[in-house]
C-alpha positions in Angstrom: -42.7 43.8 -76.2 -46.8 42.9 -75.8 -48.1 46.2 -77.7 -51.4 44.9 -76.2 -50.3 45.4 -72.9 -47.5 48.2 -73.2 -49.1 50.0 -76.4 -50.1 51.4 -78.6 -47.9 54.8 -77.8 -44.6 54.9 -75.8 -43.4 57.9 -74.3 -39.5 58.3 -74.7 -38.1 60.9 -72.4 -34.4 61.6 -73.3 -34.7 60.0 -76.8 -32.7 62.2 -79.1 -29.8 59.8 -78.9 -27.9 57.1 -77.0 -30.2 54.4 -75.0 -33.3 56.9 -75.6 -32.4 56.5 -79.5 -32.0 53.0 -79.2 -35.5 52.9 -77.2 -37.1 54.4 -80.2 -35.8 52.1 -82.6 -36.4 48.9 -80.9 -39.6 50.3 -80.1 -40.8 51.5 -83.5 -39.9 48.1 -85.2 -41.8 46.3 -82.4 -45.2 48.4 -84.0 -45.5 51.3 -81.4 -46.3 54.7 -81.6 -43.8 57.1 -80.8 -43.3 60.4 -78.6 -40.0 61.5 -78.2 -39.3 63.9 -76.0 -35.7 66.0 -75.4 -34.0 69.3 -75.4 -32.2 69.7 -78.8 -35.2 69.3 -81.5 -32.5 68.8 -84.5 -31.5 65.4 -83.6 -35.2 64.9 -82.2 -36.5 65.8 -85.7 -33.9 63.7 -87.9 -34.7 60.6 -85.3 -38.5 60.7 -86.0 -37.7 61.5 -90.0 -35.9 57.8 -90.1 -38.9 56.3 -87.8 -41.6 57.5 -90.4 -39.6 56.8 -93.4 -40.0 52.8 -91.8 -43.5 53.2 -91.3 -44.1 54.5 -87.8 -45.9 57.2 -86.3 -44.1 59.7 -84.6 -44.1 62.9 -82.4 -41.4 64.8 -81.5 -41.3 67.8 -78.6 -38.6 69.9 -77.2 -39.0 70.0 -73.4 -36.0 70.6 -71.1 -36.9 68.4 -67.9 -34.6 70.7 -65.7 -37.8 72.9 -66.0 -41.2 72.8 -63.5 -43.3 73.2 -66.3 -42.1 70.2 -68.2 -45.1 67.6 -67.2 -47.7 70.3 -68.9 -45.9 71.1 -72.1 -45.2 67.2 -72.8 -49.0 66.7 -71.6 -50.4 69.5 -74.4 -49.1 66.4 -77.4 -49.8 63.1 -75.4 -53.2 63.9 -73.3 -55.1 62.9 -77.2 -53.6 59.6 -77.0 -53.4 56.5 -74.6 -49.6 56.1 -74.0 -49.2 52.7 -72.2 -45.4 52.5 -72.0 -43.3 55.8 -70.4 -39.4 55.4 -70.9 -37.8 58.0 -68.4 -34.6 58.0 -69.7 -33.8 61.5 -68.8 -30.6 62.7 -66.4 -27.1 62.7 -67.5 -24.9 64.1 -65.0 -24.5 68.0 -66.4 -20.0 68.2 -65.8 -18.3 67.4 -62.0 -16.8 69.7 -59.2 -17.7 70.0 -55.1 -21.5 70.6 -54.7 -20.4 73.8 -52.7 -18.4 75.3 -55.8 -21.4 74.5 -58.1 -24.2 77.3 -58.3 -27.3 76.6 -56.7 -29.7 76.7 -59.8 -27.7 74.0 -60.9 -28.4 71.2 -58.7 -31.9 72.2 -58.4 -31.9 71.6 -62.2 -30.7 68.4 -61.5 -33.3 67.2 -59.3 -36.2 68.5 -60.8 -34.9 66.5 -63.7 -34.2 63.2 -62.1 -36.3 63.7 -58.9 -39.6 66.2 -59.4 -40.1 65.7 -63.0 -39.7 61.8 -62.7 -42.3 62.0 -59.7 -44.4 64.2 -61.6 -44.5 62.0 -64.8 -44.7 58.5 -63.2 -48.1 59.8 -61.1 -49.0 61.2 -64.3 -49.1 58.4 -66.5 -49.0 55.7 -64.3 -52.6 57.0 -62.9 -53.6 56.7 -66.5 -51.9 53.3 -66.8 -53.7 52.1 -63.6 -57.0 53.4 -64.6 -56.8 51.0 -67.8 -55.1 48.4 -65.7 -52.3 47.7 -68.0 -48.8 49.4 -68.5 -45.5 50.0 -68.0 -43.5 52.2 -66.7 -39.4 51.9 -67.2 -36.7 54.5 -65.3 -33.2 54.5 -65.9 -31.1 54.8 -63.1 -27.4 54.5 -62.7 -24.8 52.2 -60.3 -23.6 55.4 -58.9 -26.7 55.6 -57.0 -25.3 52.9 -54.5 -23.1 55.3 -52.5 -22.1 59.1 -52.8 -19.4 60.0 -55.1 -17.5 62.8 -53.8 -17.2 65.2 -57.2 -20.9 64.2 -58.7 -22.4 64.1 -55.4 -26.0 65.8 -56.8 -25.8 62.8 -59.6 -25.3 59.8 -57.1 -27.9 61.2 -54.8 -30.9 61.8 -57.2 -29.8 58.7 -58.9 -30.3 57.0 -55.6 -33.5 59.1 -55.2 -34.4 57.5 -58.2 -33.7 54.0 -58.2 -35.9 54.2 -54.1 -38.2 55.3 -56.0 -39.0 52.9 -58.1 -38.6 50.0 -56.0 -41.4 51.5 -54.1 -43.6 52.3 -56.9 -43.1 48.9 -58.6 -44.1 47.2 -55.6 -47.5 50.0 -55.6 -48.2 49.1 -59.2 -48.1 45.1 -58.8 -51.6 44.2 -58.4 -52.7 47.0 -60.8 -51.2 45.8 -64.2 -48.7 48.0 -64.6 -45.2 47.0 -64.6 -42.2 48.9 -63.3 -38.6 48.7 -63.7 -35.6 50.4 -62.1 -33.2 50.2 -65.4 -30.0 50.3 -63.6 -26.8 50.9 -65.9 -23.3 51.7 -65.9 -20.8 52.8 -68.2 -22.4 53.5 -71.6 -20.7 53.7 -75.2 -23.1 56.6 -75.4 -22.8 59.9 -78.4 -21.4 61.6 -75.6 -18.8 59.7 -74.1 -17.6 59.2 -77.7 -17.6 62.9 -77.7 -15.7 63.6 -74.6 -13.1 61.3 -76.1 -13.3 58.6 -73.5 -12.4 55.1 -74.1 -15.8 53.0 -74.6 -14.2 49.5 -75.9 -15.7 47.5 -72.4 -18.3 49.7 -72.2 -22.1 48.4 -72.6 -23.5 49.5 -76.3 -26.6 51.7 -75.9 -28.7 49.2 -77.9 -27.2 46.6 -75.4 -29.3 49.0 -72.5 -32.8 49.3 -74.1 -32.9 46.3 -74.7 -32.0 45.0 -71.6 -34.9 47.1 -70.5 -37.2 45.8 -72.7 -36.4 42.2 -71.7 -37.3 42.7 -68.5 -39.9 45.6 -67.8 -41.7 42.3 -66.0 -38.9 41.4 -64.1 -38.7 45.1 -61.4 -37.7 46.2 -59.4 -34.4 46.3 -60.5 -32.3 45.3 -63.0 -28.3 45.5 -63.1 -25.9 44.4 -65.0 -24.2 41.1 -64.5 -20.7 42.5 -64.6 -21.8 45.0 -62.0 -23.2 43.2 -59.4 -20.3 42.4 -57.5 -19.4 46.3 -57.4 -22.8 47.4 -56.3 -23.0 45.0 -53.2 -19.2 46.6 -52.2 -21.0 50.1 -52.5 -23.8 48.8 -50.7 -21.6 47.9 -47.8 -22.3 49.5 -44.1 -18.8 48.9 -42.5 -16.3 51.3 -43.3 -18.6 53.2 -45.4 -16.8 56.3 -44.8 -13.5 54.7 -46.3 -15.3 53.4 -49.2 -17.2 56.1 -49.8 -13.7 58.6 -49.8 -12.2 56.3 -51.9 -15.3 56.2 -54.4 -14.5 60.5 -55.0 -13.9 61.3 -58.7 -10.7 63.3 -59.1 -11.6 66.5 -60.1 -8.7 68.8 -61.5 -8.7 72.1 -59.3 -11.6 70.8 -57.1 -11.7 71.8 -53.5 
């Protein structure tokens, strides 16, 4: 990573573990300074503690992005310092079941966390970015974004929200120095799919992700991964999208 261009802070949304951990770390070693930004402080704190103990400068915040007042609290510790890299890594789909059986306040969480707030911090930064004419500006997306998927239909849809997005903004942000990347991923050997007790032996490795991201901030809109590719242009498919998109449902015990 060009610190000259991307530096000298990076702003890590979602970086108490998995790809936003591996962000960090990959990040750090590369000379930036850090703010990490998530929910759960404790990890957040123990992160940062390692980061320092190697030499970097760090700052740590605990900010749920499910919340509208999440740009203004990250703002109050990054508006005293020129962050030239924002890593939106933010938006884990939060369990599955039909959109109708799942309260309202809910899915708005869900949005303003992978649709609002990722609006809202993009024109935020990325204003800053342009003003200096250098940047970069990286948001992880998913391959579920490529069609709905009965069960998680909130995830698939801001996912897709997202990943329109940023194809849009990338193409925006071209002539002004500041790169954008769609960081488009699919199953992750993440903390919490090692949790949930599901089988990660083919999955990609967090570290794997980031740096994937890294490698080609330069290269937006989009990037997927290989092994993928083939299975997003099927979802992409108009003919008989109402048959693929049925048999794209994830089975949801008791679900509706």
């Amino acid at each position: 990573m060009d610190l000259k261009k991307y530096g000298p802070w990076a702003l890590v949304i979602g970086g108490s573990e998995g790809v936003g951990e591996s962000f960090a770390r990959k990040l750090a070693a590369e000379g930036f300074k850090l703010v990490l930004v998530a929910r759960r402080l404790a990890p957040l704190n123990a992160l940062a503690e390692d980061l320092r103990a190697g030499g970097a400068e760090v700052r740590v915040l605990s900010v749920d992005m499910g919340r509208p007042e999440a740009l203004a609290q990250t703002r109050a510790a990054t508006d005293d310092i020129e962050v030239g890299l924002l890593v939106y890594n933010a938006g884990a789909a939060r369990g599955m079941g039909a959109f109708l059986d799942k309260a309202a306040d809910e899915h708005l969480a869900l949005i303003n966390l992978n649709c609002t707030n990722q609006a809202a911090f993009s024109h935020h930064y990325g204003n800053l970015m342009r003003g200096r004419g250098r940047g970069g500006i990286i948001l992880v997306g998913s391959t579920g974004s490529f069609m709905g998927v009965p069960g998680l239909i909130g995830y698939s849809g801001v996912k897709a929200f997202s990943r329109v997005f940023t194809e849009g903004l990338w193409a925006e942000c071209e002539d002004a120095g500041v790169d954008v990347l769609h960081l488009c991923l699919g199953f992750l050997a993440t903390p919490g799919a090692i949790r949930a007790g599901a089988d990660v032996s083919q999955a990609q490795t967090c570290d794997a992700a980031a740096q994937a991201g890294l490698d080609n901030i330069a290269n937006g809109p989009i990037w997927i991964p290989e092994n993928y590719l083939e299975r997003v242009a099927k979802r992409s498919q108009l003919e008989g999208r109402g048959e693929a998109v049925r048999g794209n449902a994830i089975k949801v015990p008791g679900m509706k």
